[in-house]
C-alpha positions as CSV (number, residue, x, y, z in Angstrom):
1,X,-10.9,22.1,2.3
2,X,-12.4,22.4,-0.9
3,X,-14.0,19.0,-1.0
4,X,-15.1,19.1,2.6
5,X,-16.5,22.3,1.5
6,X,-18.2,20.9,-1.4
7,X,-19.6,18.0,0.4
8,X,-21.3,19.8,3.1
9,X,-23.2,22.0,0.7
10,X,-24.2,18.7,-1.1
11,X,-25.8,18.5,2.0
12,X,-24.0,16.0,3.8
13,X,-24.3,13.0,1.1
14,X,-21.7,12.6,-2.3
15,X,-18.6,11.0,-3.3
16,X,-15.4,12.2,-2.9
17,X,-13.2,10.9,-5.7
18,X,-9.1,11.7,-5.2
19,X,-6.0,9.6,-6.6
20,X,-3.9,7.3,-3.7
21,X,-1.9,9.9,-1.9
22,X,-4.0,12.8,-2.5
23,X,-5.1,12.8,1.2
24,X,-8.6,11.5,1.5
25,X,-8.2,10.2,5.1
26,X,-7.7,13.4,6.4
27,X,-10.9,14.8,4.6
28,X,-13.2,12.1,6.2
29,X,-11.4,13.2,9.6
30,X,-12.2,16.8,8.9
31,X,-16.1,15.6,7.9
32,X,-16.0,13.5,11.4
33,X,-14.6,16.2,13.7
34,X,-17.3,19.2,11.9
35,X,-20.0,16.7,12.0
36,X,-19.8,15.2,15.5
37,X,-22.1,12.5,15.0
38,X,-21.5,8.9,15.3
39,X,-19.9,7.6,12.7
40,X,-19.2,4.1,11.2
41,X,-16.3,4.0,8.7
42,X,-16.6,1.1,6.1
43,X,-13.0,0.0,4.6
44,X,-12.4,-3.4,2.3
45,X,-9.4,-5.0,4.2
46,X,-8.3,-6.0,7.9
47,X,-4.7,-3.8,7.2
48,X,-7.3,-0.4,6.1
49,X,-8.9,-0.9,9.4
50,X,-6.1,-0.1,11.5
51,X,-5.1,2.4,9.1
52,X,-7.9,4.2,9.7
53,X,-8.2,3.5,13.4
54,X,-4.4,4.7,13.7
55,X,-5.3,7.8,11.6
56,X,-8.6,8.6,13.8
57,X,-6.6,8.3,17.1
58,X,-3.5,10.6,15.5
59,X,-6.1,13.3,13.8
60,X,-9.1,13.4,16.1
61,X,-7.6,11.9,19.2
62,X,-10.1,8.9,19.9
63,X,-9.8,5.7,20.1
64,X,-12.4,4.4,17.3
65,X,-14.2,1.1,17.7
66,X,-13.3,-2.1,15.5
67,X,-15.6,-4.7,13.5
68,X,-14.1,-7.3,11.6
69,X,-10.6,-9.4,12.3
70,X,-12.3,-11.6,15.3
71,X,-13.2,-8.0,16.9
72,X,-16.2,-6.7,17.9
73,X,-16.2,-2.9,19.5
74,X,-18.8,-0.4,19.0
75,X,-17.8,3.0,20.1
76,X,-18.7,6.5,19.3
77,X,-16.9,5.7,15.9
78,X,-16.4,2.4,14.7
79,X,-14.6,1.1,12.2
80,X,-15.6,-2.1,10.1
81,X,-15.0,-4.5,7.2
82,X,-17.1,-4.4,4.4
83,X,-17.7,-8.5,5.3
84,X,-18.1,-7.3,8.9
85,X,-20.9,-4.8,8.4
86,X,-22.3,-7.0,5.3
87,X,-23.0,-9.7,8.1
88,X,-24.1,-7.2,11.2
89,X,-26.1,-4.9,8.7
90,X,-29.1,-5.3,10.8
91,X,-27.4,-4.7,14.1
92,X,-25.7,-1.6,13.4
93,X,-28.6,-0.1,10.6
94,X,-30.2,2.8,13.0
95,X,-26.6,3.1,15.6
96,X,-24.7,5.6,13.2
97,X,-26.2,9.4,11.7
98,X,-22.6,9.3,9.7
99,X,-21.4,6.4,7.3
100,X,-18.2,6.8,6.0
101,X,-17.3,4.2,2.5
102,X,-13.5,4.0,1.5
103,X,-13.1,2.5,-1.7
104,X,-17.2,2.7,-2.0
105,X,-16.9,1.0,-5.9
106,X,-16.9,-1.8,-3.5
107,X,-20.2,-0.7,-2.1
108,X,-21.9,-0.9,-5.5
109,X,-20.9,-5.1,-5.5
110,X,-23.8,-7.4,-4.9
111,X,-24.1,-8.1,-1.8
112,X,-22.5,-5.3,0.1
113,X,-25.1,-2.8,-1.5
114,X,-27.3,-3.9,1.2
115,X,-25.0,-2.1,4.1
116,X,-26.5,1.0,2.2
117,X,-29.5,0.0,2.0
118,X,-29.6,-1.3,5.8
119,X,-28.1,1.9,7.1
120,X,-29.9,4.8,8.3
121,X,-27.1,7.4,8.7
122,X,-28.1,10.1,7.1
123,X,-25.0,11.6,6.3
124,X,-22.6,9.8,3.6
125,X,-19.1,10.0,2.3
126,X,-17.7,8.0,-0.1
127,X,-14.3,8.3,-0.8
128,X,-12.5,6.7,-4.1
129,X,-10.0,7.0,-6.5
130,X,-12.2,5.6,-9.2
131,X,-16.0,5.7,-9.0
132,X,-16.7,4.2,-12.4
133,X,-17.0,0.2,-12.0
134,X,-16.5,-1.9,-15.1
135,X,-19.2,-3.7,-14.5
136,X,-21.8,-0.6,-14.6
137,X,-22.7,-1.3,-10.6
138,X,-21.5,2.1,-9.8
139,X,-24.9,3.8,-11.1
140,X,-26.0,2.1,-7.5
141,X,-23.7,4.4,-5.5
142,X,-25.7,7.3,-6.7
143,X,-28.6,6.0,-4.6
144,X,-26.5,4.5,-1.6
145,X,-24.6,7.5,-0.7
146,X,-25.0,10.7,-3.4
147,X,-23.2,11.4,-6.5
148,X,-20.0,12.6,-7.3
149,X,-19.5,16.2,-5.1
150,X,-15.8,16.6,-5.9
151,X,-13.3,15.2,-8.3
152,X,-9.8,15.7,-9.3
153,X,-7.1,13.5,-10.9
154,X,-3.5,12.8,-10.9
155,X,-2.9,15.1,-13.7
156,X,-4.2,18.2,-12.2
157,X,-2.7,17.4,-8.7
158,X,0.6,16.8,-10.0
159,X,2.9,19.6,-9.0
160,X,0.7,21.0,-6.5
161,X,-0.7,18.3,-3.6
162,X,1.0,15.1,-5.8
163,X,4.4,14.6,-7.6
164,X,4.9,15.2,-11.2
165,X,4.5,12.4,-13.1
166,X,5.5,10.5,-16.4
167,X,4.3,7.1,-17.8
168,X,6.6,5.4,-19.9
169,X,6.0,2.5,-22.2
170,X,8.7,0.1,-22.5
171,X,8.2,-2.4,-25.3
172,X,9.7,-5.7,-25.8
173,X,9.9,-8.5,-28.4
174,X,8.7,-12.1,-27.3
175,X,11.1,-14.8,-28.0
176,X,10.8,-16.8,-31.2
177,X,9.3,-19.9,-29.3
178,X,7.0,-17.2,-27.2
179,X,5.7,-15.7,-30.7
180,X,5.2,-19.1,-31.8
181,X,2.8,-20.2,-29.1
182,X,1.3,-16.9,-28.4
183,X,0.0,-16.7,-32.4
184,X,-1.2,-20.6,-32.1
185,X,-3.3,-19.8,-29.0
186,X,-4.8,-16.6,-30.3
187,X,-5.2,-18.7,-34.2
188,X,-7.4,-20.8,-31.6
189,X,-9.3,-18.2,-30.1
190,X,-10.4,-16.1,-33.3
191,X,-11.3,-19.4,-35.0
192,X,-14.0,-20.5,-32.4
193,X,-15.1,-16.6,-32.7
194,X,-15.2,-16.5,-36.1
195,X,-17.3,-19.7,-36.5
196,X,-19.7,-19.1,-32.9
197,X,-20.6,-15.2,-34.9
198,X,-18.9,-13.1,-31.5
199,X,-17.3,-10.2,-31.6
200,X,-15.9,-9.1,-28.5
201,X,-15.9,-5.2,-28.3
202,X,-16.0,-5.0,-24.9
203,X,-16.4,-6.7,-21.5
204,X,-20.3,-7.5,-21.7
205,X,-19.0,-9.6,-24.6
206,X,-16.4,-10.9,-23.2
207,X,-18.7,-12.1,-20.1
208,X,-20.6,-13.8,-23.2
209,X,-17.6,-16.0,-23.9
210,X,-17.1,-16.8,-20.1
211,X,-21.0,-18.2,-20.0
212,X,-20.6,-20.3,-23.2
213,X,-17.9,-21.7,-21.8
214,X,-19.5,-23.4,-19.0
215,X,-21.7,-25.1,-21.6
216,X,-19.9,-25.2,-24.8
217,X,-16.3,-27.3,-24.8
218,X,-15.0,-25.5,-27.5
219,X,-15.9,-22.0,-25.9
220,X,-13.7,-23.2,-23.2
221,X,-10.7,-24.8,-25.5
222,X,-11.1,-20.6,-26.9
223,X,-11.1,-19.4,-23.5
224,X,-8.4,-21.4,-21.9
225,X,-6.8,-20.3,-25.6
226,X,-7.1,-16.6,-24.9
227,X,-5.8,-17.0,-21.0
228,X,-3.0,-18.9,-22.4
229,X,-2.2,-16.2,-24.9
230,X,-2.5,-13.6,-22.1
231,X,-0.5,-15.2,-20.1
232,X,2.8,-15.1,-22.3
233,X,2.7,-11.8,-23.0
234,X,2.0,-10.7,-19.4
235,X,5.3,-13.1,-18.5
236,X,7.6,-12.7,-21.7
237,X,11.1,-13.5,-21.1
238,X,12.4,-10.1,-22.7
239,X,10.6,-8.7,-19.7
240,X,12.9,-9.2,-16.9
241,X,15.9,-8.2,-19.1
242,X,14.0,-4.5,-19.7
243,X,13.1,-4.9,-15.8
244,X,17.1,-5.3,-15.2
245,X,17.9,-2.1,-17.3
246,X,15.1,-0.1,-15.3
247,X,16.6,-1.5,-12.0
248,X,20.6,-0.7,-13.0
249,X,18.9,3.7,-13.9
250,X,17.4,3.1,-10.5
251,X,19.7,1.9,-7.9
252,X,19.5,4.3,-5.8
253,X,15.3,4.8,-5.6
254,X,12.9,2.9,-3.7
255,X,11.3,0.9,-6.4
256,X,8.0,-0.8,-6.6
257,X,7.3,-3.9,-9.3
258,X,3.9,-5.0,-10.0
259,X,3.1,-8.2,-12.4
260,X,-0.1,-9.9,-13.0
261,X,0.7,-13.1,-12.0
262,X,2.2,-14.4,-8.6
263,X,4.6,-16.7,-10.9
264,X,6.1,-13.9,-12.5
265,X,6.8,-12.0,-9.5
266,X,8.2,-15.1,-8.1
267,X,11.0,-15.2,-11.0
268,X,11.7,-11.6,-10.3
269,X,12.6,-12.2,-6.9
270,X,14.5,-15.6,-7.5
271,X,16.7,-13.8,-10.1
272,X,17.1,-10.7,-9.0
273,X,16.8,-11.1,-5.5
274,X,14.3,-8.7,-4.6
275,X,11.9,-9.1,-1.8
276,X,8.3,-10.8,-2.5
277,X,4.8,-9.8,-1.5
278,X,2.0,-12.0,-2.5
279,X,-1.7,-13.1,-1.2
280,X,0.4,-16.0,0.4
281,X,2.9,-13.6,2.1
282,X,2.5,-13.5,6.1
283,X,1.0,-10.7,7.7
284,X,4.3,-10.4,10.1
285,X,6.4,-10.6,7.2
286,X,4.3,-8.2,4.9
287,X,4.9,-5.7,7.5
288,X,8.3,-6.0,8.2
289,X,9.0,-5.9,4.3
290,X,7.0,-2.7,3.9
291,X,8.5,-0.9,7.3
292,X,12.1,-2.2,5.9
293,X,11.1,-0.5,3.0
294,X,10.4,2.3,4.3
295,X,13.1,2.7,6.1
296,X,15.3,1.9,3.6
297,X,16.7,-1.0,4.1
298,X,14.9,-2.5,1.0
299,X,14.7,-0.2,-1.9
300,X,13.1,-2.9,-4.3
301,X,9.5,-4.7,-3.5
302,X,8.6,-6.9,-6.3
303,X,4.3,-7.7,-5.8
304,X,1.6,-9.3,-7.8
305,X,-2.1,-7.8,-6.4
306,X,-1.5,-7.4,-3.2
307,X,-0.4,-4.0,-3.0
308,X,-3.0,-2.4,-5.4
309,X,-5.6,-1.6,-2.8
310,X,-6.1,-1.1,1.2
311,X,-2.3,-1.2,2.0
312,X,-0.7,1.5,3.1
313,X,2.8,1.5,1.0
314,X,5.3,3.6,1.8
315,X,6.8,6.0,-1.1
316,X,8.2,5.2,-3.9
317,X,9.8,7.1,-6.8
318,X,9.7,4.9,-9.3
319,X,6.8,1.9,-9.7
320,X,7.1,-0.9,-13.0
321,X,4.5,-2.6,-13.9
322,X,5.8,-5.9,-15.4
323,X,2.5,-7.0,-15.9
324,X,-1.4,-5.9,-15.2
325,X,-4.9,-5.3,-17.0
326,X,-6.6,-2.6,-18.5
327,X,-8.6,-1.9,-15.2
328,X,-8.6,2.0,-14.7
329,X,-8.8,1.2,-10.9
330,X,-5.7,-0.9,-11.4
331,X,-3.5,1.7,-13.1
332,X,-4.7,4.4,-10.8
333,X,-3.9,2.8,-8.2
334,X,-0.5,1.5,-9.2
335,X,0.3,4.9,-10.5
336,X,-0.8,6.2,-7.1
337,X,1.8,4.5,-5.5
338,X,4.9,7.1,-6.5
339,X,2.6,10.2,-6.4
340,X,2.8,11.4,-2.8
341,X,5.0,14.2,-2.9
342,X,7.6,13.1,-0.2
343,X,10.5,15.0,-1.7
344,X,10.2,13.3,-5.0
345,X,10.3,16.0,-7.8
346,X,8.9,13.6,-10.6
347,X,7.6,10.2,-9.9
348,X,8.2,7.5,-13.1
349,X,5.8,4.8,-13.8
350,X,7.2,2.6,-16.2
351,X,4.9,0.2,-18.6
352,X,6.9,-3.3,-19.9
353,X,4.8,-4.4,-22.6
354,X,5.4,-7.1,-25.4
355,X,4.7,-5.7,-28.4
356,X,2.7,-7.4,-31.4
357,X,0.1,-9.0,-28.6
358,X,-3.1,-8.0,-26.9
359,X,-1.1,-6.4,-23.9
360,X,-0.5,-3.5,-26.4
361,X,-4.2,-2.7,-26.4
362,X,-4.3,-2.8,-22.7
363,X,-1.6,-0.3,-22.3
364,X,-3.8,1.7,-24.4
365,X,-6.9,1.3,-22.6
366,X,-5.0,1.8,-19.4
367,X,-3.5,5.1,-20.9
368,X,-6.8,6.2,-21.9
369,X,-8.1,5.8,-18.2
370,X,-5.7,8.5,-17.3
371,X,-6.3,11.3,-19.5
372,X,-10.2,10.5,-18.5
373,X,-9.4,11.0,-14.9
């Protein structure tokens, strides 16, 4: 109420900016059914468009238009694909006086900031869980569809709208042969920045490095280096031994384990026999996984990216992330995944991280997003 309270006095235009869970869906609704104007909702993926179409018939009781998936329906609402309305942003520009953005960082990325720019609607909503991009591009969303009218995070929803929650860090050693390659690969990497003059303090300079490479073969051989590096800590051995112990305190909660890499998450569910979702998992059989889930008759989902963003998961207690980066967005949406308060008194987000190695810094960094939020 307080944020559909907030945006209306903004005067119809500003960013919403809530944690997963925390009910954003049902504000738009609220927006829709006060405004009664047509409206065009804007969402990143196919499985978020029938969410929201679901949600629009349930809340509002109207069948809402579709865009994107091979479908082509303009009704009274629609809802559409970023991709969808990037393509038609012509067609539908003066057809809607209300444009709804879910996940609008994505608005901000080049390309898509034309739907703003193309629409007329007068009235805007964005709705996020984390309006800061990493690349700066967010500064655009002030422009496309207001700034920020209301904001909360996990922290002070916990208890109240959210679960309570706790972050633990788990730490683990690499294996002797692990340390061994991990230290060669990063000797690699701080020699070609020690002798090209880079430091890298953040991402602009990291994005520095990435160019070079394309020119320079030894910027690559540091780059390839660093990834290497990256990649054995993110997939240390030690890591599904901690993951075990987690699992055996858990047996009986629903249980959701995020890594970094598909390869990873493949060896999770080869050895501990625990379903797999990945980009390469079939839309059927992505379903059936998460409804089984649901219901129960899996308590352990083992995922790489796919379940970050624009999937509607069902809860979970406990979440692990095996593996991940430093991306705010990331962590708040992982953690968002075992905040809906379901029955669950305190939610557990566990961090598996090898210690002596860059991912140490990145638990940092991802920790640091929190307390910011």
């Amino acid at each position: 109420e307080r944020a559909v309270e907030a945006w209306f006095k903004a005067g119809g235009r500003g960013v919403v900016v809530l944690p997963p869970g925390s009910g954003k869906t049902v504000i738009a609704a609220e927006v829709i059914r006060r405004l009664c104007k047509p409206t065009l909702v804007v969402v990143p993926t196919l499985p978020l468009l029938d969410q929201w179409r679901s949600m629009i018939s349930r809340l509002l009781g109207i069948e809402a238009g579709a865009l994107g998936g091979g479908r082509h329906e303009l009704r009274g609402i629609t809802v559409s694909t970023y991709d969808s309305a990037y393509l038609r942003a012509e067609e539908l520009g003066d057809r809607f006086e209300l444009a709804v953005f879910d996940e609008c960082h994505h608005l901000a990325a080049e390309g898509y900031s034309q739907i703003g720019e193309m629409l007329a609607a007068p009235y805007r909503l964005g709705l996020t869980a984390t309006f800061e991009r990493e690349d700066g591009r967010h500064i655009l969303l002030f422009s496309l569809i207001g700034g920020i009218v209301f904001r909360m995070g996990p922290g002070e929803l916990a208890g109240k709208h959210l679960a309570e929650f706790e972050v633990v860090r788990v730490p683990v050693k690499l294996t002797e042969e692990e340390k061994l390659e991990y230290e060669k690969c990063m000797r690699e990497y701080k020699s070609y920045l020690e002798k090209a003059g880079l430091r890298i303090r953040d991402i602009d300079d990291f994005r520095k490095l990435i160019m070079r490479s394309g020119v320079s073969l030894p910027a690559r051989r540091a780059l390839l280096a660093w990834n290497e590096a990256r990649k054995i800590a993110l997939n240390s051995r030690a890591k599904i031994e901690a993951l075990k112990e987690i699992l055996e305190a858990h047996r009986q909660d629903k249980v959701l384990i995020f890594t970094e890499y598909n390869e990873m998450a493949e060896l999770i569910s080869r050895e501990l026999l625990i379903p797999l979702i990945t980009h390469r998992t079939r839309r059927e059989e992505r379903e059936e996984l998460l409804s089984g889930f649901k219901e129960g008759r899996y308590t352990k989902i083992v995922t790489s990216k796919v379940l970050d963003e624009g999937v509607d998961v069902p809860d979970a207690r406990v979440a692990v992330i095996v593996g991940g980066s430093g991306s705010r967005r990331e962590f708040i949406q992982r953690l968002g995944r075992v905040l809906r308060k379901s029955g669950v008194k305190v939610a557990l987000l566990y961090e598996i991280v090898s210690k002596g190695t860059v991912e140490t810094r990145v638990s940092s960094r991802r920790r640091r997003a929190l307390r910011e939020v």
